[in-house]
PyMOL Python script that loads the backbone (N, CA, C, O; Angstrom):
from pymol import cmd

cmd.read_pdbstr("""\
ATOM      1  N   UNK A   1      69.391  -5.839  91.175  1.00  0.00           N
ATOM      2  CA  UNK A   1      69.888  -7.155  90.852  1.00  0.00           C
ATOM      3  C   UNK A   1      69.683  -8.066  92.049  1.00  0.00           C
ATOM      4  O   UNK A   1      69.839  -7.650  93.197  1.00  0.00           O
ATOM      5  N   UNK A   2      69.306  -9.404  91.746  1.00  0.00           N
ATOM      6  CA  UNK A   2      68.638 -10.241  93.331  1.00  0.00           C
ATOM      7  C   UNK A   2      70.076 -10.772  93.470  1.00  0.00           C
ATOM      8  O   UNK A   2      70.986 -10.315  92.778  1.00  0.00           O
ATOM      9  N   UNK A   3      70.273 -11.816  94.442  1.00  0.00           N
ATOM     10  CA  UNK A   3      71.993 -11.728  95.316  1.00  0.00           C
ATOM     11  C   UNK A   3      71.956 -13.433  94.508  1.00  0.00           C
ATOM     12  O   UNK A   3      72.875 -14.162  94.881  1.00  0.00           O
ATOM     13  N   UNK A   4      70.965 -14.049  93.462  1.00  0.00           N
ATOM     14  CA  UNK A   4      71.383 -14.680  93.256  1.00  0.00           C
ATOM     15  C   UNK A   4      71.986 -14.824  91.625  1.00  0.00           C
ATOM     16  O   UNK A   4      72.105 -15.913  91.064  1.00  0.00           O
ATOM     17  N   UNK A   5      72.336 -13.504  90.997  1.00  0.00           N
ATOM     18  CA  UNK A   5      72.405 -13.307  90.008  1.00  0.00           C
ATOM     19  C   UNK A   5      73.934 -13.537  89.923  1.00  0.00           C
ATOM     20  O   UNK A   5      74.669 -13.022  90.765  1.00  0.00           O
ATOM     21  N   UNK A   6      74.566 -14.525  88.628  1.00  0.00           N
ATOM     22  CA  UNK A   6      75.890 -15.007  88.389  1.00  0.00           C
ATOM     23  C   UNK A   6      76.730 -14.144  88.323  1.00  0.00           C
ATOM     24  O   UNK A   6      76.195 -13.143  87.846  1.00  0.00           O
ATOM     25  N   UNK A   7      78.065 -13.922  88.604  1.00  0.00           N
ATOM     26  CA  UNK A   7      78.748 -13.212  88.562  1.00  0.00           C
ATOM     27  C   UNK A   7      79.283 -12.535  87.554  1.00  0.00           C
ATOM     28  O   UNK A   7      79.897 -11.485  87.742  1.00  0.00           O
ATOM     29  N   UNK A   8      79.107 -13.062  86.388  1.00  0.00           N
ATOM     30  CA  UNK A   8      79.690 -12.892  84.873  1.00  0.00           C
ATOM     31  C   UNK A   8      78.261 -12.230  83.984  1.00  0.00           C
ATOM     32  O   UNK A   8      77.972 -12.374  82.796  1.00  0.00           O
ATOM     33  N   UNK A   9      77.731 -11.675  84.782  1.00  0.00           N
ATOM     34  CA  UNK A   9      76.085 -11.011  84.836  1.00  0.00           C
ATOM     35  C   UNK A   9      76.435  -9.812  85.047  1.00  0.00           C
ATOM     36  O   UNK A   9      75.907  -8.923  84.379  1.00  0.00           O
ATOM     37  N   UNK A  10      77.296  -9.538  85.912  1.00  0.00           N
ATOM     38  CA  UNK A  10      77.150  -7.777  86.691  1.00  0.00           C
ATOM     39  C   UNK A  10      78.129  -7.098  85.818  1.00  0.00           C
ATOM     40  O   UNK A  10      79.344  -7.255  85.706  1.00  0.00           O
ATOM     41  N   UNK A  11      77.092  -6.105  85.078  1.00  0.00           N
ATOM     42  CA  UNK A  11      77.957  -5.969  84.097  1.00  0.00           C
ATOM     43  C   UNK A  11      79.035  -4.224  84.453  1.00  0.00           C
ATOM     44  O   UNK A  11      78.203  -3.423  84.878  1.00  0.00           O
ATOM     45  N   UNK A  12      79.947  -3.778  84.417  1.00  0.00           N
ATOM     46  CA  UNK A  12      80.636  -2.918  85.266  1.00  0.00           C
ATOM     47  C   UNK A  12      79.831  -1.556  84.486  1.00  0.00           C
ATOM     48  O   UNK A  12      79.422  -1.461  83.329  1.00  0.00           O
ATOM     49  N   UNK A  13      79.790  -0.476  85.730  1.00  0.00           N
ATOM     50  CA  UNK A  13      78.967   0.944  85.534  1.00  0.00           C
ATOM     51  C   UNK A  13      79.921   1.520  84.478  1.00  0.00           C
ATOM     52  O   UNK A  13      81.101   1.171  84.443  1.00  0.00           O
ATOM     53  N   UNK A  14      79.364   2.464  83.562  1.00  0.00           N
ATOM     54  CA  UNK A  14      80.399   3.222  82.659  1.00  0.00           C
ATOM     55  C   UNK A  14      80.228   4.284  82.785  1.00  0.00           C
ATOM     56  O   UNK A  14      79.490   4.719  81.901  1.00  0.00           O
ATOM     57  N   UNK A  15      80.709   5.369  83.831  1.00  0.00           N
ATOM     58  CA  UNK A  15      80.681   6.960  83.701  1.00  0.00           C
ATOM     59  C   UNK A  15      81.657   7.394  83.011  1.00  0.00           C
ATOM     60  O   UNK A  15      82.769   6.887  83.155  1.00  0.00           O
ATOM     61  N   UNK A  16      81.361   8.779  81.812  1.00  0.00           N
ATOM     62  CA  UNK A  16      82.341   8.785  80.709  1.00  0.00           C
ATOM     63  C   UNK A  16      83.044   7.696  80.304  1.00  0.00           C
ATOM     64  O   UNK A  16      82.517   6.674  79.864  1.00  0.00           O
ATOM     65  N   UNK A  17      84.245   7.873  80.437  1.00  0.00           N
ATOM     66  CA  UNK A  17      85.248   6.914  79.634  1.00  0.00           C
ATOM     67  C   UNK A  17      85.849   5.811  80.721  1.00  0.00           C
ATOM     68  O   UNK A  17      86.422   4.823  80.263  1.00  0.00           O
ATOM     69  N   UNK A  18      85.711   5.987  82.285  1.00  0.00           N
ATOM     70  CA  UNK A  18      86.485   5.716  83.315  1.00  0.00           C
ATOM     71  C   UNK A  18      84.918   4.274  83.641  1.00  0.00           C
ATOM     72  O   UNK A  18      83.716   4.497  83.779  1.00  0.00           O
ATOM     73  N   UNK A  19      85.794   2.698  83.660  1.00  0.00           N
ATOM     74  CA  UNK A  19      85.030   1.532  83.984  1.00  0.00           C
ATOM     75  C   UNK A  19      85.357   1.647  85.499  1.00  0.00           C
ATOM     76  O   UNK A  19      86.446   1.850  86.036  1.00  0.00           O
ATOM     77  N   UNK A  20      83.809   1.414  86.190  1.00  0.00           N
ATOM     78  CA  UNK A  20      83.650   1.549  87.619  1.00  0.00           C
ATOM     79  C   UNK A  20      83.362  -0.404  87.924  1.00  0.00           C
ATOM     80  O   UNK A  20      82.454  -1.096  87.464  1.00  0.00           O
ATOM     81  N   UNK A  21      84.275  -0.736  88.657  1.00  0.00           N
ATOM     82  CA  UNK A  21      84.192  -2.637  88.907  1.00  0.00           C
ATOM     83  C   UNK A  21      84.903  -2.582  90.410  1.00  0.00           C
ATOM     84  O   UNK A  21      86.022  -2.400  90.890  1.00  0.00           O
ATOM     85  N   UNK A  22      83.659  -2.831  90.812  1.00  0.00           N
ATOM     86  CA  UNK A  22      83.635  -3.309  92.302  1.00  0.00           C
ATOM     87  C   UNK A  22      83.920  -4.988  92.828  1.00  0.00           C
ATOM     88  O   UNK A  22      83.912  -5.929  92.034  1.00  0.00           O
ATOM     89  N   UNK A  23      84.101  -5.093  93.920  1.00  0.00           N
ATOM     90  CA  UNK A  23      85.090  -6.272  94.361  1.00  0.00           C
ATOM     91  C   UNK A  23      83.263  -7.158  94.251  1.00  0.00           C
ATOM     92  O   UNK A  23      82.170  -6.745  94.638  1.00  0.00           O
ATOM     93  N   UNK A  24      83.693  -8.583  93.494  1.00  0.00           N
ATOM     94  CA  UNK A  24      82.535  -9.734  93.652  1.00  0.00           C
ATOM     95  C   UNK A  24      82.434 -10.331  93.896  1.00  0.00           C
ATOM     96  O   UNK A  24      81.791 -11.189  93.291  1.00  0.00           O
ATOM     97  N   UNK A  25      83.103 -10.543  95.334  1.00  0.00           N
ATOM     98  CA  UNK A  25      82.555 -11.428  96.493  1.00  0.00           C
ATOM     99  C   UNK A  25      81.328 -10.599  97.005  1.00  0.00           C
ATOM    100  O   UNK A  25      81.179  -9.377  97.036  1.00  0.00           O
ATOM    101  N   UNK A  26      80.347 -11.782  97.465  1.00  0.00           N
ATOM    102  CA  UNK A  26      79.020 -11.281  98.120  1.00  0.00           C
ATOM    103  C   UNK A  26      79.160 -10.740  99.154  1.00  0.00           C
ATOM    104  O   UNK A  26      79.675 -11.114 100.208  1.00  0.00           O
ATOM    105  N   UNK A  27      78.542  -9.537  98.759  1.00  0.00           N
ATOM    106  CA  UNK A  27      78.046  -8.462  99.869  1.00  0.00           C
ATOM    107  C   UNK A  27      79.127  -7.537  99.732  1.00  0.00           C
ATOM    108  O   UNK A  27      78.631  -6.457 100.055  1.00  0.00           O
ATOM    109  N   UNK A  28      80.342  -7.353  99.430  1.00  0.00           N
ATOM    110  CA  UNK A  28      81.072  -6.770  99.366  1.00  0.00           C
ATOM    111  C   UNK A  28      81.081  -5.508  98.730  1.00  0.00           C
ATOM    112  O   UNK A  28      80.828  -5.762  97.553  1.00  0.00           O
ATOM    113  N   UNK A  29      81.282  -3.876  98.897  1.00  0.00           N
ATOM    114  CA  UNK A  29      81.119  -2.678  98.084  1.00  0.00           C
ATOM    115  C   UNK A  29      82.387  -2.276  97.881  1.00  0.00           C
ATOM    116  O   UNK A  29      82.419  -1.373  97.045  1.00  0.00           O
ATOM    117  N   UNK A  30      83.804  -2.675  98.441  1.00  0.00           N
ATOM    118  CA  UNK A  30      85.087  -2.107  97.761  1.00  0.00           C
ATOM    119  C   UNK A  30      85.678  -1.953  96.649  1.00  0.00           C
ATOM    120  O   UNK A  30      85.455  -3.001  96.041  1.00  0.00           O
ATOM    121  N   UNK A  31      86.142  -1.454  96.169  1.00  0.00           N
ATOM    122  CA  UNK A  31      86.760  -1.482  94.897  1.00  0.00           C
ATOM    123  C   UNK A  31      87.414  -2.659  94.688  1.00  0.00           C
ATOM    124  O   UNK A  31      88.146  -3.182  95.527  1.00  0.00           O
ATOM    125  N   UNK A  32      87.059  -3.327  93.038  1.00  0.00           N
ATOM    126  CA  UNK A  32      87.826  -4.198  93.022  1.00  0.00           C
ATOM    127  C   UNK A  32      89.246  -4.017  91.844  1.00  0.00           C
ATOM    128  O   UNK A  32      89.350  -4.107  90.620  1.00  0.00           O
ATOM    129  N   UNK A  33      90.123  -3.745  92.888  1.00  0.00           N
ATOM    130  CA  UNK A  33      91.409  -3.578  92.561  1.00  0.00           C
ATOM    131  C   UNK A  33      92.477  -4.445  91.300  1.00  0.00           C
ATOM    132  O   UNK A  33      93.180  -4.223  90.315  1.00  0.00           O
ATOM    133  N   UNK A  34      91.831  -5.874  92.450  1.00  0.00           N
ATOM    134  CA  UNK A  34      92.312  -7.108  91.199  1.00  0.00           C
ATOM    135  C   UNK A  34      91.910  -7.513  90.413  1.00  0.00           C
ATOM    136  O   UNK A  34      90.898  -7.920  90.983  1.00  0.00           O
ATOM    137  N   UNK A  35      91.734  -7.940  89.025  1.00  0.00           N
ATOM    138  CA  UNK A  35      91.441  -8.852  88.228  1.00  0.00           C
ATOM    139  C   UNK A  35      91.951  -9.826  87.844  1.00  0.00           C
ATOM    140  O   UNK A  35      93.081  -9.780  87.358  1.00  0.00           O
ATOM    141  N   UNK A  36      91.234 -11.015  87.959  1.00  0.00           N
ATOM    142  CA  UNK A  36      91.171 -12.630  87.573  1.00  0.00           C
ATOM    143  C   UNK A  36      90.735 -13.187  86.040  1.00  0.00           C
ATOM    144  O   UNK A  36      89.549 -12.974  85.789  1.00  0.00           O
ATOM    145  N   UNK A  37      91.164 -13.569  85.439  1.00  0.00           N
ATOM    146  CA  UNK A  37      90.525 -14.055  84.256  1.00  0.00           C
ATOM    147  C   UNK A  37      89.728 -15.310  84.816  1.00  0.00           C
ATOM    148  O   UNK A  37      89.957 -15.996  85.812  1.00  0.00           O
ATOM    149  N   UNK A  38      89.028 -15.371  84.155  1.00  0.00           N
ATOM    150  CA  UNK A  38      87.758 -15.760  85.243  1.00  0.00           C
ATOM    151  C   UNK A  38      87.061 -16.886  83.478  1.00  0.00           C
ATOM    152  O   UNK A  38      87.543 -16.694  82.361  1.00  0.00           O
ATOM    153  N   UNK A  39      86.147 -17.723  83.711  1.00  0.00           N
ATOM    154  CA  UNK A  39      85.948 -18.882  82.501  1.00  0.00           C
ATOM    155  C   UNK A  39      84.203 -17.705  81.755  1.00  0.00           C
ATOM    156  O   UNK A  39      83.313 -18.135  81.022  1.00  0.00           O
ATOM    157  N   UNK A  40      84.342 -16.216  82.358  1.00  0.00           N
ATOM    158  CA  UNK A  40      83.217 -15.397  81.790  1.00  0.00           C
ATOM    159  C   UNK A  40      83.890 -14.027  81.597  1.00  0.00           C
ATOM    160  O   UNK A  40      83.269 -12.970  81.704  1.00  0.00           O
ATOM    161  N   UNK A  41      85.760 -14.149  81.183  1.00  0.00           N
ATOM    162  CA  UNK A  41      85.860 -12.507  81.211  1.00  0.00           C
ATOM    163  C   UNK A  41      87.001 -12.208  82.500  1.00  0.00           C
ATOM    164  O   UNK A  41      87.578 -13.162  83.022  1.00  0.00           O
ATOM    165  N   UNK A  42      87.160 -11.332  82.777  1.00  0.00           N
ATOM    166  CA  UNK A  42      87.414 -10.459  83.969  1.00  0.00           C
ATOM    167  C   UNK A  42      86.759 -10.399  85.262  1.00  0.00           C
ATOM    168  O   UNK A  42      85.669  -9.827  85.221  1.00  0.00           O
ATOM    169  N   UNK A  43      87.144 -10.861  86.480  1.00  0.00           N
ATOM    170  CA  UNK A  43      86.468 -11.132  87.213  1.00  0.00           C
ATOM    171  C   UNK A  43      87.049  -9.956  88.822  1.00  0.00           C
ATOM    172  O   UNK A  43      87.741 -10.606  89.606  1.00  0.00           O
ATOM    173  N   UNK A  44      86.865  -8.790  89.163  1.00  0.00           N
ATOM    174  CA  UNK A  44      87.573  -8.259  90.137  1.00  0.00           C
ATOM    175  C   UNK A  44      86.921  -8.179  91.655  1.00  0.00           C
ATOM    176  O   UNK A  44      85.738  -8.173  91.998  1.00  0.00           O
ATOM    177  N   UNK A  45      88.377  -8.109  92.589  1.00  0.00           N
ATOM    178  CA  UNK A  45      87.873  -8.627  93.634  1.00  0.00           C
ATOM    179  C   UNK A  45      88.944  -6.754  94.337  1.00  0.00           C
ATOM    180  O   UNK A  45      89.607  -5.914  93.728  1.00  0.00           O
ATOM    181  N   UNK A  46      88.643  -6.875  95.464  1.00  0.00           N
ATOM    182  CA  UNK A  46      89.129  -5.867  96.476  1.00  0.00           C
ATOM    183  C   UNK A  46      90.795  -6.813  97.035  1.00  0.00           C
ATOM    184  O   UNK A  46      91.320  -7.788  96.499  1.00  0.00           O
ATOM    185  N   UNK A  47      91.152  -6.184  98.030  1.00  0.00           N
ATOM    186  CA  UNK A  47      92.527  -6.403  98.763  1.00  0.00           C
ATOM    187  C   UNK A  47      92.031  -7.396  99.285  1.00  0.00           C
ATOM    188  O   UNK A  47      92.260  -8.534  98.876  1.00  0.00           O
ATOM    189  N   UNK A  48      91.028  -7.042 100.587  1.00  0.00           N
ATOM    190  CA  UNK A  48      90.562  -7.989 101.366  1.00  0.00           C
ATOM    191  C   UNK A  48      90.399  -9.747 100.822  1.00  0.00           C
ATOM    192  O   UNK A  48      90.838 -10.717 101.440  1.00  0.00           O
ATOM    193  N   UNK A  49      89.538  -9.775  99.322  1.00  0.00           N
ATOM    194  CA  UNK A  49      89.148 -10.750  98.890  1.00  0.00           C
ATOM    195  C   UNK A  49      89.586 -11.244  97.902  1.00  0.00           C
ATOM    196  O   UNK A  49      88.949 -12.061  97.236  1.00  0.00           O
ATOM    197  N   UNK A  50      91.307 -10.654  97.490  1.00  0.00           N
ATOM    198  CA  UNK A  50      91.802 -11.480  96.464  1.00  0.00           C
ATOM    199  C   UNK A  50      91.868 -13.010  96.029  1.00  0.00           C
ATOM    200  O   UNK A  50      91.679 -13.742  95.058  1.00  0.00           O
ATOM    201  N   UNK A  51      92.321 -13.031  97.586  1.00  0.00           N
ATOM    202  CA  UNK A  51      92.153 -14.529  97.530  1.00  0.00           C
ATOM    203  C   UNK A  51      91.202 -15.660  96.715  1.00  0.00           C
ATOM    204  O   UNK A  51      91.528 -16.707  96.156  1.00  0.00           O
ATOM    205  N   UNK A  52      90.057 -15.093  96.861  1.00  0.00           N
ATOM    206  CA  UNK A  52      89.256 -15.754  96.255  1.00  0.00           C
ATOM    207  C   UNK A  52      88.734 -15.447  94.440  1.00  0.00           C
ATOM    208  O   UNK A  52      87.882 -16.038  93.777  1.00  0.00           O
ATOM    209  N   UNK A  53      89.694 -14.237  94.043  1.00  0.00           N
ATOM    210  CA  UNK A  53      89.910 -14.519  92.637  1.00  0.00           C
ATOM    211  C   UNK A  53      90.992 -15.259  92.107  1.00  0.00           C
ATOM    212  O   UNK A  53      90.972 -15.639  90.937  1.00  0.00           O
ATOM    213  N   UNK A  54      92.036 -15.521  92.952  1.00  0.00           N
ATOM    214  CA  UNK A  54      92.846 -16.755  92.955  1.00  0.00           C
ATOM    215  C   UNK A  54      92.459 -18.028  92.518  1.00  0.00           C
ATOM    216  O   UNK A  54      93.133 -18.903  91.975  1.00  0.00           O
ATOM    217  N   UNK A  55      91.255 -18.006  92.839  1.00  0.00           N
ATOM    218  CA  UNK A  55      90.503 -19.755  92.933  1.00  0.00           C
ATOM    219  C   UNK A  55      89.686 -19.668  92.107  1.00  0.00           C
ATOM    220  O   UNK A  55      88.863 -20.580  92.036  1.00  0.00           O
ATOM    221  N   UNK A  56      89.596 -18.420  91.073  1.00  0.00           N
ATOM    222  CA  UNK A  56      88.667 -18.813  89.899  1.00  0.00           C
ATOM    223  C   UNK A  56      88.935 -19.538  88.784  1.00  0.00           C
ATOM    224  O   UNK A  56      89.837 -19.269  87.991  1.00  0.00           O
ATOM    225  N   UNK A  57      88.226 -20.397  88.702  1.00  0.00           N
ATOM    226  CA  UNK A  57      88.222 -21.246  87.646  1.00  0.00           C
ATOM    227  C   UNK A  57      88.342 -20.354  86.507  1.00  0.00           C
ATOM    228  O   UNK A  57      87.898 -19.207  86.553  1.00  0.00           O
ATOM    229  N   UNK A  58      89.056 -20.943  85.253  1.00  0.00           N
ATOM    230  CA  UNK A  58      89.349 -20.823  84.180  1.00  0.00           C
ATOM    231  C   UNK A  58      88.859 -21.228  83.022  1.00  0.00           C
ATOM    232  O   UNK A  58      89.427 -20.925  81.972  1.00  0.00           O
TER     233      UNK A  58
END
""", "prot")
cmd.dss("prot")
cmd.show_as("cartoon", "prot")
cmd.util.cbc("prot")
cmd.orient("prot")
């Protein structure tokens, strides 16, 4: 995926039954812990970068 692909694009890995969603701030590989309702869905971010699912638009 190139780094300029939208966020509401990455669509989360599915091993068995268990959804794998990593934190989507750029560059970032942590787990993303939180979810944001976001104006494309579910949007999750890590500890570090909650903040900025805070500020997603709706």
């Amino acid at each position: 995926m190139s780094d300029n692909t939208p966020p509401w694009e990455n669509k989360p890995a599915k091993q068995s039954e268990l959804y794998i969603h990593l934190c989507m701030h750029n560059s970032c590989k942590e787990w993303g812990a939180y979810g944001f309702d976001g104006s494309y869905g579910v949007e999750w971010f890590c500890f570090e970068h909650r903040a900025d699912g805070k500020k997603t638009p709706k």
